[in-house]
C-alpha positions in Angstrom: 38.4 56.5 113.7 35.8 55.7 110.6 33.9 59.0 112.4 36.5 61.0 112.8 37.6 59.7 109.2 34.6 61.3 107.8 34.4 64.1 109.6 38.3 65.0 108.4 37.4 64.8 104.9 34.1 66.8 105.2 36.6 69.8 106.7 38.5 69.2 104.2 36.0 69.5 101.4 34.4 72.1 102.9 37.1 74.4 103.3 38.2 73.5 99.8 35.1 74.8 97.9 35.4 77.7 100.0 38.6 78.6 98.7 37.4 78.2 95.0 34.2 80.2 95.7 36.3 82.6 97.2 38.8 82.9 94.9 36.5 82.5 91.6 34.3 85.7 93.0 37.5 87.8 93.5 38.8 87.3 90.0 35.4 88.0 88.5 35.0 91.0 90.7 38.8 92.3 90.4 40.3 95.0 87.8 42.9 94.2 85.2 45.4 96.1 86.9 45.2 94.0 90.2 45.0 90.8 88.1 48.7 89.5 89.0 48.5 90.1 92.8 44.8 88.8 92.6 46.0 85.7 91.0 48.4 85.0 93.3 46.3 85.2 96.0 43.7 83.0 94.8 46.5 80.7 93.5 48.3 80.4 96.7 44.7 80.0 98.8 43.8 77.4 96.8 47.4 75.4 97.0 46.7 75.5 100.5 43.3 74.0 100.6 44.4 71.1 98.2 47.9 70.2 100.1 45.1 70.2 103.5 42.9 68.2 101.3 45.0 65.5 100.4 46.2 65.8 103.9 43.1 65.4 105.5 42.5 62.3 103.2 45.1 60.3 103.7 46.4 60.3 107.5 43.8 59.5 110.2 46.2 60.0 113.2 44.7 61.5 116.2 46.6 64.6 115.8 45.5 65.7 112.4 42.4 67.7 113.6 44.3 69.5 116.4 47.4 70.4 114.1 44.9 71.0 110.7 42.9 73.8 113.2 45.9 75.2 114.3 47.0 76.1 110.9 43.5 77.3 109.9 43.6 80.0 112.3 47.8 80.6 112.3 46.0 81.4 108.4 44.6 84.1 109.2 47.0 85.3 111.4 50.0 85.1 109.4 48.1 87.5 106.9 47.9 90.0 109.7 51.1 89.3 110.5 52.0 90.2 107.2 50.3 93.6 107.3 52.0 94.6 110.2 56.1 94.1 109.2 54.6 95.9 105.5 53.6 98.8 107.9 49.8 98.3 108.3 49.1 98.2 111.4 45.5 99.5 111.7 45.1 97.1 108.5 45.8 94.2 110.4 44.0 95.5 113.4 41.0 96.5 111.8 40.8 94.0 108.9 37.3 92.0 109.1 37.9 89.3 106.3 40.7 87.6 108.0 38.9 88.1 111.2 36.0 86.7 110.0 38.1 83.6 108.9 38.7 83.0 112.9 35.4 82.0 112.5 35.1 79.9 109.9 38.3 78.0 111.8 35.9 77.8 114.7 33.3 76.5 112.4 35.4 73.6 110.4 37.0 72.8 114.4 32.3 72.3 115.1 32.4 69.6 111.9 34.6 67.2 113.9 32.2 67.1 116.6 34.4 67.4 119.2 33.7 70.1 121.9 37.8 70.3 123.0 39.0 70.7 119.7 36.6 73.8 119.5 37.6 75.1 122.8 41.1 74.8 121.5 40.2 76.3 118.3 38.7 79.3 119.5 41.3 79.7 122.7 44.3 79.7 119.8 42.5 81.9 117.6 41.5 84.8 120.9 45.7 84.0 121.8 46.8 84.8 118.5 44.6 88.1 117.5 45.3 89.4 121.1 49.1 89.1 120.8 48.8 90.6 117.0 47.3 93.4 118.7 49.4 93.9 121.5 52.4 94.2 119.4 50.5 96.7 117.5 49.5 98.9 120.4 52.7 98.7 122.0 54.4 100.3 118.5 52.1 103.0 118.1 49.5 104.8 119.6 46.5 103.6 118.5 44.4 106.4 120.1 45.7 109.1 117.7 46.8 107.0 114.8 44.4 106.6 111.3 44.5 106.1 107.9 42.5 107.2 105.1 42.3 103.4 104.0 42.0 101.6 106.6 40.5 104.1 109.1 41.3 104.3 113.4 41.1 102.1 115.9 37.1 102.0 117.5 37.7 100.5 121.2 34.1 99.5 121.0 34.5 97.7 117.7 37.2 95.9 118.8 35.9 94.7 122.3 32.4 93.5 119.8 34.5 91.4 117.8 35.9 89.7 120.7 32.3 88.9 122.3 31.0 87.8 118.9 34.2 85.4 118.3 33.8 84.3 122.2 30.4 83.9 121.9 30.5 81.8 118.7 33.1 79.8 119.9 30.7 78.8 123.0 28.3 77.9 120.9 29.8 75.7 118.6 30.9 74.3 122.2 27.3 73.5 123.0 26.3 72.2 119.9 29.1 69.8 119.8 28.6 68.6 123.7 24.7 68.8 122.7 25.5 66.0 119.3 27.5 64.0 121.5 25.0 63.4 124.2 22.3 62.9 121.1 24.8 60.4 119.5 25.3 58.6 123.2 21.4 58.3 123.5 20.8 57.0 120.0 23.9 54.6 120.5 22.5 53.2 123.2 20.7 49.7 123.3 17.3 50.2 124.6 16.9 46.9 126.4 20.1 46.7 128.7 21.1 50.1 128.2 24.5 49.6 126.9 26.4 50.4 124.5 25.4 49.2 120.9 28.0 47.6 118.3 28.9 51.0 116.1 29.7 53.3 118.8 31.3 50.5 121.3 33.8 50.3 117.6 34.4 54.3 117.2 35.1 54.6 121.3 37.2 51.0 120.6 39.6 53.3 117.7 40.0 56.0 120.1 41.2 53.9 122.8 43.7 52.2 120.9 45.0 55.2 119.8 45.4 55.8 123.1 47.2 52.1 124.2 49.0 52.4 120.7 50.8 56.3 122.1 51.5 54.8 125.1 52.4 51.3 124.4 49.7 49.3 126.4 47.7 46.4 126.0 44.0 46.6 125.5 41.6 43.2 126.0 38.4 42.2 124.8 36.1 39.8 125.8 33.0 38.2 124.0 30.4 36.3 126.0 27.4 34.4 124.6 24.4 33.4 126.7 24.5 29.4 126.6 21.2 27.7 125.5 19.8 31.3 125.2 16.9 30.2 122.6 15.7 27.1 125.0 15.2 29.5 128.0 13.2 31.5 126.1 11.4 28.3 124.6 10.5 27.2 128.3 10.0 31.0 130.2 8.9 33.1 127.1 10.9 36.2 125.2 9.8 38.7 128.4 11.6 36.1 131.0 14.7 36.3 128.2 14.4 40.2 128.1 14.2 40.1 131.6 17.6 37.8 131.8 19.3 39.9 129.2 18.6 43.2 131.4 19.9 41.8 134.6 22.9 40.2 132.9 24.2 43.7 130.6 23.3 45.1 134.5 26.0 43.0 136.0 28.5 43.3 133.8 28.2 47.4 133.4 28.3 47.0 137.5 31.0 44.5 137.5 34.3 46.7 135.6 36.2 49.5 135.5 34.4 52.6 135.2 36.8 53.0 131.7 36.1 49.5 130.2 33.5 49.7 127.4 30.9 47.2 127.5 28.1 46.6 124.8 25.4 45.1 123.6 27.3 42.8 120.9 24.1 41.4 119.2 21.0 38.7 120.4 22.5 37.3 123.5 26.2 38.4 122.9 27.6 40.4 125.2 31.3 42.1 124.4 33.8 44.0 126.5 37.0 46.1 125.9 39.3 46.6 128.9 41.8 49.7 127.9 44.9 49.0 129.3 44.6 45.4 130.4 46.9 42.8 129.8 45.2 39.3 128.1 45.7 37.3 131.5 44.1 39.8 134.0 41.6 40.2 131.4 40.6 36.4 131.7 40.6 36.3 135.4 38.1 39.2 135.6 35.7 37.2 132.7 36.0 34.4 134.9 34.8 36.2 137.8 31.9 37.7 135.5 31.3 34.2 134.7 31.0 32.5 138.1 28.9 35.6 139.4 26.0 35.1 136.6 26.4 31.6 137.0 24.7 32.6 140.7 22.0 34.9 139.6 18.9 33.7 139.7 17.3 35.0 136.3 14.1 32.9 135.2 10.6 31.4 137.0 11.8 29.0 139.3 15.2 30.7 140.0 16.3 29.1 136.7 19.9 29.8 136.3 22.0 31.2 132.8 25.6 30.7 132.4 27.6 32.3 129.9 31.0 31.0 127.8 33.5 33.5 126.7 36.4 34.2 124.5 39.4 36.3 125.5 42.0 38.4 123.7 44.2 40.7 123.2 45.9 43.6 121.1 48.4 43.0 119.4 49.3 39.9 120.9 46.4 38.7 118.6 46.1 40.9 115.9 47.1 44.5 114.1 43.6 45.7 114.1 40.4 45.6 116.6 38.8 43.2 113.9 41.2 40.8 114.0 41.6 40.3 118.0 37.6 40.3 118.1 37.9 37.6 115.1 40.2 36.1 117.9 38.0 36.1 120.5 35.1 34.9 119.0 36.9 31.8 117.6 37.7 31.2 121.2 33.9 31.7 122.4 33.4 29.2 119.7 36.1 27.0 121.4 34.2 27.4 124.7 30.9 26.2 123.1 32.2 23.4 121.5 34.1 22.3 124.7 30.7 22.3 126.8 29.4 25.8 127.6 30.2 27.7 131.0 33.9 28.1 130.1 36.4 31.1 129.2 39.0 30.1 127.1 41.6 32.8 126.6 45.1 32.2 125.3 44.6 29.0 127.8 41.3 28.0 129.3 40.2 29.3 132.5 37.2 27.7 134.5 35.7 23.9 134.5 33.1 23.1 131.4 29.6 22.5 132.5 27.0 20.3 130.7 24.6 23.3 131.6 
C-alpha cells in the first residue's frame, strides 16, 4: 500500500502540473476575444486535476487507480462526446489533442507500475474512441463528408492512430512487467532466496486488501533460529549460511504456493498465510518446526531447532504491524519458555532445553 501510496500521488502530481502548463500556455497563446471560453476551459481543467489530486492523496483503497484511469480517459472522451451532440463530428473524429490525451492516460495508468491496470487503461480508452466513432459513421457518411475546419475523414490516418495508441499501450505493458520482475530480483534475499522485509510488507498490504473484501483471516508466523550465534561459534559463519539456506529452502518447499515467506532479518524467518485461520496456521508452524527439528544442518549432523510466534488478523490487531508486534511477543514467549516451541493464541509443541 505505502507503493501504491506513492505511486497515486505521483499520478496525481503529475497530471496536475500538466493541467497548469497546459492551461498557462493557452492563455498566453489565446486572443482577447476567446479569453472567456479559454478561461473556462483552463478553469474547469484545472478543477479537475485538484478534486483528483486531493483524491488521489487521501484514499489508498485498492480501487482508486482503476476508477482514477477510467476517468482520465472517459476525459477525453466526454470532450468528443461533446463535439459530436454540438454537430462536429469530423471534429471529434479527427481531433488529435484529446486523442493524444488517451495517451497520456496510458502513461499516468505506466506510473503505478502495474501491467493490468495498463492493459485496462488502454483496452477502455481503444472501447471508448471506437464506439465514439461508430456512432459517428453510422450518422453520416464519412467517405463524402468534410469540413473546411476540421477537414475529412483519412482511413489511413485513422487506422495509424490506432496502431500507435495499441502499440504504446503494449509497451507501457512491457515496461511495467519488465519493473516488476527488476523489483522481484532486487527484493530478493541473496542467501536463501526469499523474500526480503520491504517487499514481503507491500505484497502483505495487498493481501489484506484482499482478506479485508472478502472477509477472511490472514496468519503470520515468526520463527527465530534457537542458539543461532553458538552454532556459528562452534561450525563457523559458512556452516550458519549453509543452515540458513537449507532452512528458508524448507519452508519456501513446505506451504502453499500463495503464502509469502521472507527473510525477516539474521536468523528470523517470517511467514504470511492469506486466508488462514490463526489455529491451522499453528498446526502447519508446528509441522515446520518438527521437520527442521530433523534436518541434519551442521558437521557432525548437528541439529537447529527453531521457536515461533503465531497470529492472526484481526483477531490480534487492525493493522499488519500490530499482529506481527503479536507474533513476535509470542516468539519471545517461546524463547523464554525453553526454545523449540510455537506458542500461538495457546502453545503448540513440547519445550526443548536444545
Amino acid at each position: 500500500m505505502r507503493a501504491r501510496r506513492g505511486s497515486e500521488r505521483l499520478v496525481a502530481s503529475v497530471r496536475l502540473g500538466i493541467f497548469l502548463v497546459v492551461a498557462a500556455c493557452t492563455l498566453a497563446g489565446g486572443s482577447r476575444a476567446d479569453l472567456l471560453p479559454t478561461l473556462g476551459i483552463a478553469g474547469a481543467a484545472i478543477t479537475y486535476g485538484v478534486l483528483l489530486f486531493i483524491l488521489q492523496h487521501r484514499v489508498t483503497s485498492a480501487w482508486v487507480p482503476w476508477v482514477v484511469s477510467a476517468i482520465d480517459v472517459s476525459l477525453a472522451s466526454s470532450v468528443l462526446l461533446v463535439l459530436v451532440v454540438l454537430g462536429y463530428p469530423l471534429a471529434a473524429v479527427n481531433n488529435r489533442v484529446m486523442f493524444d490525451w488517451y495517451f497520456v492516460a496510458v502513461t499516468l495508468a505506466a506510473l503505478r507500475f502495474d501491467w493490468r491496470l495498463c492493459a485496462w487503461t488502454t483496452s477502455l480508452a481503444f472501447a471508448q474512441y471506437l464506439g465514439i466513432f461508430g456512432y459517428v459513421a453510422f450518422h453520416i457518411d464519412l467517405a463524402t463528408a468534410s469540413s473546411e475546419t476540421h477537414g475529412s475523414f483519412v482511413p489511413a490516418q485513422f487506422v495509424g492512430r490506432l496502431l500507435m495508441l495499441g502499440g504504446h499501450g503494449a509497451a507501457v505493458v512491457a515496461l511495467t512487467q519488465w519493473a516488476r520482475h527488476l523489483r522481484l530480483m532486487v527484493g530478493t534475499d541473496q542467501l536463501t532466496g526469499l523474500l526480503q522485509r520491504r517487499p514481503f510488507f507491500e505484497r502483505i498490504e495487498e493481501e489484506l486488501q484482499r482478506a479485508d473484501m472478502s472477509r477472511t483471516q490472514l496468519s503470520v508466523a515468526i520463527f527465530d533460529v534457537d542458539q543461532f550465534k553458538r552454532f556459528n561459534d562452534l561450525f563457523g559463519h559458512l556452516a550458519g549460511d549453509r543452515a540458513l539456506q537449507r532452512i528458508g529452502e524448507r519452508l519456501r518447499n513446505s506451504v502453499r504456493t500463495t503464502d509469502l515467506v521472507a527473510r525477516y532479518g539474521g536468523e528470523e524467518f517470517v511467514i504470511a498465510f492469506p486466508r488462514m485461520d490463526v489455529e491451522l496456521a499453528m498446526r502447519r508452524a508446528e509441522a515446520l518446526r518438527s521437520e527442521i527439528g530433523t534436518l541434519q544442518l551442521g558437521p557432525n549432523d548437528a541439529p537447529l531447532t527453531i521457536s515461533g510466534g503465531v497470529a492472526s488478523w484481526p483477531e490480534d490487531g487492525e493493522s499488519f504491524e500490530a499482529v506481527l508486534q503479536r507474533a513476535d511477543e509470542r516468539l519471545y514467549n517461546a524463547k523464554a519458555s525453553g526454545r523449540n516451541l510455537i506458542i500461538g493464541p495457546r502453545p503448540v509443541g513440547l519445550p526443548s532445553a536444545g
